[in-house]
C-alpha positions as CSV (number, residue, x, y, z in Angstrom):
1,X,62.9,129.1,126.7
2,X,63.2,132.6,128.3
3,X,62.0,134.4,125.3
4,X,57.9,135.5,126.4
5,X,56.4,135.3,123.1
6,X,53.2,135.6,123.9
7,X,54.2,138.8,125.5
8,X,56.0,140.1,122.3
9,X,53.0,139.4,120.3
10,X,50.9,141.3,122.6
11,X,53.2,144.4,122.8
12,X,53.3,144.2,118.6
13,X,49.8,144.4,118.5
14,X,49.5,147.3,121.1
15,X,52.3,149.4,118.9
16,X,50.0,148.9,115.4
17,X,47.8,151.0,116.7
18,X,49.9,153.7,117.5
19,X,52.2,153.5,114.7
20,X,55.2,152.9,117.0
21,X,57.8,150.4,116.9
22,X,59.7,148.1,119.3
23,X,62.9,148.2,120.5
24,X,63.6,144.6,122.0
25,X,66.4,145.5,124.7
26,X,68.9,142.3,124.3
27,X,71.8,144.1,127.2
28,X,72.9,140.7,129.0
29,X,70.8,138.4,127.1
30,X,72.3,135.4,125.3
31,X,72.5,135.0,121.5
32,X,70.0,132.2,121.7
33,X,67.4,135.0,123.6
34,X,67.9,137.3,119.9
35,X,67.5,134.5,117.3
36,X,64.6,133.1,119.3
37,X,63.1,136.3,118.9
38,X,64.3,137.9,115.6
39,X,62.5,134.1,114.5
40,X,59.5,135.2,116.1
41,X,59.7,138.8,113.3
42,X,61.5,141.2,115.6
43,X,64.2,142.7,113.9
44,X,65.3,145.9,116.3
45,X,67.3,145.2,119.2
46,X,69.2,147.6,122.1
47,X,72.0,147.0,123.6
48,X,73.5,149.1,126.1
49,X,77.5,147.8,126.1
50,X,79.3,148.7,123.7
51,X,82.0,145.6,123.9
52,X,78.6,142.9,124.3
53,X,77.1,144.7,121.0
54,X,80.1,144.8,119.0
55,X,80.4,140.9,119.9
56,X,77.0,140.0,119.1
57,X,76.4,141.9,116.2
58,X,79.5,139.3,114.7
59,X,77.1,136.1,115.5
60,X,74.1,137.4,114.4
61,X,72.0,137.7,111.3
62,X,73.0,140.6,108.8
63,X,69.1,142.3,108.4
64,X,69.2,143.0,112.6
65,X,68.9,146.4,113.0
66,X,70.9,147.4,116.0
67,X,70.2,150.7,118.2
68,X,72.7,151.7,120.6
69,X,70.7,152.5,124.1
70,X,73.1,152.7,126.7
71,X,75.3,155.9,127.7
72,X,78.2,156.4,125.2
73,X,82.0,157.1,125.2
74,X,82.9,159.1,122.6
75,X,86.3,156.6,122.7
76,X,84.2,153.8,122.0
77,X,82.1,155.2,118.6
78,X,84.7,153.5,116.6
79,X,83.8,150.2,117.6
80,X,79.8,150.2,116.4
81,X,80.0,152.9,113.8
82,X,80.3,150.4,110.6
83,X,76.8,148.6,111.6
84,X,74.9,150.6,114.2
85,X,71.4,151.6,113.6
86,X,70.5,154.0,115.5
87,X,71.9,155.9,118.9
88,X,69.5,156.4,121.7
89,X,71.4,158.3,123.8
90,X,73.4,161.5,122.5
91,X,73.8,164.1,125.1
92,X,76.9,166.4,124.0
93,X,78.2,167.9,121.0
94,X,81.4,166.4,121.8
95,X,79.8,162.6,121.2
96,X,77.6,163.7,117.9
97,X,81.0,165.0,116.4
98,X,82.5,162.0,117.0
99,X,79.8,159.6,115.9
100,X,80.0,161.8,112.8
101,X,83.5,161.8,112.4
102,X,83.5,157.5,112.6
103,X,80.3,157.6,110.4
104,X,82.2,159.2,107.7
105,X,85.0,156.8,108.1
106,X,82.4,154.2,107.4
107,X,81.0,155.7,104.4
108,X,77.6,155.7,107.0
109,X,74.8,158.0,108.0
110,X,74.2,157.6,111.5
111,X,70.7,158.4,112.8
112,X,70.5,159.6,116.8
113,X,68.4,160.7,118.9
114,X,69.4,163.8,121.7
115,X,68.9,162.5,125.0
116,X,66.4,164.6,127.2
117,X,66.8,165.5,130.6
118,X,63.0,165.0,131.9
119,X,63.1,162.6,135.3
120,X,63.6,163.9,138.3
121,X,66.8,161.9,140.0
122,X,69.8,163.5,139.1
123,X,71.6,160.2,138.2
124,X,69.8,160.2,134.7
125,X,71.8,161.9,132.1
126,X,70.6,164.3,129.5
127,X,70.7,167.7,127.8
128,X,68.2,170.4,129.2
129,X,65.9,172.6,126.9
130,X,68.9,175.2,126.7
131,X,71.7,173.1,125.6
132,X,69.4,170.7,122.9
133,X,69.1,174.9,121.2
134,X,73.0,175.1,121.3
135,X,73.5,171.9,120.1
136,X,71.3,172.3,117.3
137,X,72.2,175.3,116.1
138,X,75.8,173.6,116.5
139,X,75.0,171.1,114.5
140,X,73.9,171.7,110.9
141,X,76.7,170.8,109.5
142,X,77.8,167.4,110.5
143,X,76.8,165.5,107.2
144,X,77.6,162.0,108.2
145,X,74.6,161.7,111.2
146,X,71.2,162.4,110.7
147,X,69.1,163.6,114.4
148,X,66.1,161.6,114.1
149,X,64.4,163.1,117.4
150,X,64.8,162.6,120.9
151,X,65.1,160.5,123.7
152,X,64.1,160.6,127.6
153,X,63.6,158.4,130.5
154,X,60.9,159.0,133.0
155,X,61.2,159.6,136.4
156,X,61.5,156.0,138.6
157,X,58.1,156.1,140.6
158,X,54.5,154.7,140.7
159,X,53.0,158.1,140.2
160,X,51.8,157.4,136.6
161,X,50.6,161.2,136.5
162,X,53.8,162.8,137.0
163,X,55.4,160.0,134.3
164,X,52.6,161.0,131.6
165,X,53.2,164.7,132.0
166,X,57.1,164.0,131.5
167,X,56.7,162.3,128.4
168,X,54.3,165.0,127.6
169,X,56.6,167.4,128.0
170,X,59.1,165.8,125.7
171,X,56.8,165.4,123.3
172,X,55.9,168.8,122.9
173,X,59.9,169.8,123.2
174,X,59.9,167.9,119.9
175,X,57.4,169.6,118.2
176,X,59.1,172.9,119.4
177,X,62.4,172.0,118.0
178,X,61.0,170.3,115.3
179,X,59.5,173.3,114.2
180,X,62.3,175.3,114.7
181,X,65.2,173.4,113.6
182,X,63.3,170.6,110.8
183,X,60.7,172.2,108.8
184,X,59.1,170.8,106.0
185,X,61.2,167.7,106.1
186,X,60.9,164.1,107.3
187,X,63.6,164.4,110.0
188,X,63.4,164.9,114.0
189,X,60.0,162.8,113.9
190,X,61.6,159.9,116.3
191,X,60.4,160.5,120.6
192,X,62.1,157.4,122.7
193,X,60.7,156.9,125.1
194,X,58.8,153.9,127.3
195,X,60.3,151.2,128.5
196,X,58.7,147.4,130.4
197,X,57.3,149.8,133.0
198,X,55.4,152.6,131.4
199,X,55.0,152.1,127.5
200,X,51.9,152.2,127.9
201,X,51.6,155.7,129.4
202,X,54.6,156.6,127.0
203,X,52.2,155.6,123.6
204,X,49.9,157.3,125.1
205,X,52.0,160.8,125.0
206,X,53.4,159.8,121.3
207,X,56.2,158.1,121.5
208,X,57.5,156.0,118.2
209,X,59.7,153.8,119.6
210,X,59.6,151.5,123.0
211,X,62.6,150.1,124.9
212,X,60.8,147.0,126.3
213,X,63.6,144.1,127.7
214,X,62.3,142.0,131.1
215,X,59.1,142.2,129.5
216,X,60.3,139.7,126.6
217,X,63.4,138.3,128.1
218,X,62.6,138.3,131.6
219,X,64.3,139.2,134.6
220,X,68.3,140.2,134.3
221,X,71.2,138.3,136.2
222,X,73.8,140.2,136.0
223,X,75.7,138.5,138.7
């Protein structure tokens, strides 16, 4: 079986402690990878395809809670809208409108996170401190998604100082807009961030939800 158990189980008990909660990545994985795991008590999985999510979710049982991860066409919201969880990755107006506008064709709330700018390659996508305030302020209306907090992927390097200070820095960008945007309410209290890599570092800085995949499933093929 490809399925690491014994590593889930130790990643589970790491997040009690911190209150945070896993997001299995499944992106590539067979059905039989999922069920092996959702029998094993995991019941959030990523996917970062919109096609391969939209194919799987079909197969799979009904209680699996399914976050969208990967970067997201607006033309292709249609597709996940009746059964997504959660989106990971929102980084325009344009794309929360959307989701919005599918969500209330559904009858759904949608909850998303606004993707964060914070590595330092350029290849990453992500809104910067300026446009997260214009989308906000944008966005107060849109009654069919709810923006659960935010999301962010570390810089790609061993340096596990400059990582921590990134996920710092989101974190406290959270509480800012939190603040500013959220008070007194439940909502904007998700931070995204961690994945196989550096969750550890990412826990550390307060994050509630960890993208973990080769960890659990091992190594991807995508050949």
């Amino acid at each position: 079986m490809a399925v690491n158990i014994a590593a889930y189980q130790q990643v589970i008990n790491e997040l009690r402690s911190f209150n945070a909660r896993l997001v299995a990545v499944s992106k590539i994985k067979p059905v039989s990878d999922i069920l092996a795991l959702y029998e094993a008590g995991q019941r959030i999985f990523g996917e970062n395809y919109v096609q391969e999510l939209a194919d799987k979710q079909t197969q799979l049982p009904e209680d699996i809670q399914w976050h969208f991860i990967g970067h997201l066409q607006s033309n292709k919201v249609k597709y996940i809208a009746p059964f997504v969880s959660m989106i990971h990755g929102v980084d325009s107006l344009k794309l929360l409108q959307e989701i919005n506008k599918q969500a209330a064709k559904n009858n759904r709330v949608i909850d998303c996170l606004l993707q964060v700018f914070i590595a330092q390659e350029e290849t990453k996508f992500g809104l910067n401190e300026t446009e997260l305030d214009e989308l906000l302020a944008q966005a107060a209306g849109l009654q069919n998604v709810r923006i659960a907090g935010l999301m962010g992927m570390a810089s790609n390097t061993d340096d596990e100082a400059q990582i921590s200070r990134e996920f710092k820095g989101l974190a406290a960008l959270q509480a800012r807009l939190k603040e500013k945007y959220f008070p007194g309410t439940d909502d904007f209290k998700e931070l995204s961030t961690g994945m196989s890599g550096d969750y550890k570092l990412a826990l550390a800085e307060g994050s509630t939800l960890v993208r973990i995949g080769s960890l659990l499933f091992g190594a991807r093929n995508y050949a």
